[in-house]
C-alpha positions in Angstrom: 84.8 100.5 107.2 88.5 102.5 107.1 87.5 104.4 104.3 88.0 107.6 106.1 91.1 106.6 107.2 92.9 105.0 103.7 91.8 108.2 102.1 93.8 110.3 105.2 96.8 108.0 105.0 96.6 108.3 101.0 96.6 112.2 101.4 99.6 112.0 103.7 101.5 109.5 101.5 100.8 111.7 98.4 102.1 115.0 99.9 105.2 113.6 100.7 108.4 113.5 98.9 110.5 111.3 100.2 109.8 107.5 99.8 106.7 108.3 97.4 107.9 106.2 94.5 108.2 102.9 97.0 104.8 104.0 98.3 103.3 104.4 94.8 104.0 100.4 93.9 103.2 99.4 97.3 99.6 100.9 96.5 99.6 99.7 92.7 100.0 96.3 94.0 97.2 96.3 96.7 95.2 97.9 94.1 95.9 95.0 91.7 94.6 93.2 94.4 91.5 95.1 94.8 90.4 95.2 91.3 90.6 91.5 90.9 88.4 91.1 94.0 85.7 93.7 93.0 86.2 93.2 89.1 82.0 92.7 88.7 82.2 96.3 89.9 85.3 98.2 88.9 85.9 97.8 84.9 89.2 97.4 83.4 89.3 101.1 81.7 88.7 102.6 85.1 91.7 100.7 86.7 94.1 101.4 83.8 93.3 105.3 83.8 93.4 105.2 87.4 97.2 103.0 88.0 99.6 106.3 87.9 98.2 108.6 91.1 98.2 107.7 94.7 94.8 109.9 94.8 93.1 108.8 91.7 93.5 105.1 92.9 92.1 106.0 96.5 89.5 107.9 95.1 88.1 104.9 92.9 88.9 102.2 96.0 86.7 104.1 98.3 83.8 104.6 95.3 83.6 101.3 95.0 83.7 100.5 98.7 80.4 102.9 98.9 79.0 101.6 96.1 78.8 98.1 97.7 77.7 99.7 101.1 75.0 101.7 98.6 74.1 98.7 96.9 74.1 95.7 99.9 71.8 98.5 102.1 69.5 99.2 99.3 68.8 95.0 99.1 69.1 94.6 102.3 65.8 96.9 102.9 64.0 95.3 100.4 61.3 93.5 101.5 60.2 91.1 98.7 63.3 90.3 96.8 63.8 87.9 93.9 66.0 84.5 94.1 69.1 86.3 91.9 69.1 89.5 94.3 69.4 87.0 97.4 72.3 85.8 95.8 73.4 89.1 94.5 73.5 90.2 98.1 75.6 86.8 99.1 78.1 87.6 96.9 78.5 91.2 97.8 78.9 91.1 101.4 81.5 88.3 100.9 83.6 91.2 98.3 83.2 93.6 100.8 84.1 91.6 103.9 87.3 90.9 101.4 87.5 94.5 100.7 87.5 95.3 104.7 90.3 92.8 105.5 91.8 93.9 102.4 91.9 97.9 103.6 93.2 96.7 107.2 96.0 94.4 106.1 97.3 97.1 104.1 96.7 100.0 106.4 98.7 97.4 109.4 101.6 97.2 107.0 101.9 100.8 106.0 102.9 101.8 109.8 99.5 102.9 110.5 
């Protein structure tokens, strides 16, 4: 995924003076975006502490974007799995498709 990449563009876009405050809502908003998507696995008290710094709200976007990776590999390799993780497993490679598509759209419309 453009993990590496968000997190470089975030660093960039955080060290920078000018235009930071425009910047700042245009990443609150896609991050509004992303919690509502992955809300089974970013709680609300995480996204409230996180909603004031460009970094902070990278940091806990690309968590969760490993955690799912973490998570649909570790089901993936399982041989005998039950009928819930099947479904499990569904459900989570649809969030992070969304979560790819997601990552790109706003990484297109940042200039990148």
């Amino acid at each position: 995924m453009e993990t590496d990449k968000f997190l470089e563009y975030t660093k960039k876009m955080d060290s920078r003076k000018k235009g930071k405050q425009e910047e700042l809502e245009k990443l609150q908003r896609f991050f509004e975006r992303f919690h509502n998507l992955n809300r089974a696995y970013l709680d609300k008290e995480t996204f409230e502490k996180t909603k004031e710094s460009i970094s902070s709200m990278a940091e806990v976007i690309v968590n969760t974007v490993q955690y799912l990776d973490a998570e649909i590999a570790r089901l993936r390799n399982k041989r005998m799995k039950l009928p819930f993780e099947n479904m499990e497993l569904g459900e989570m490679q649809k969030v992070q498709k969304r979560n790819e598509w997601l990552m790109k759209e706003y990484l297109s419309g940042s200039g990148k």
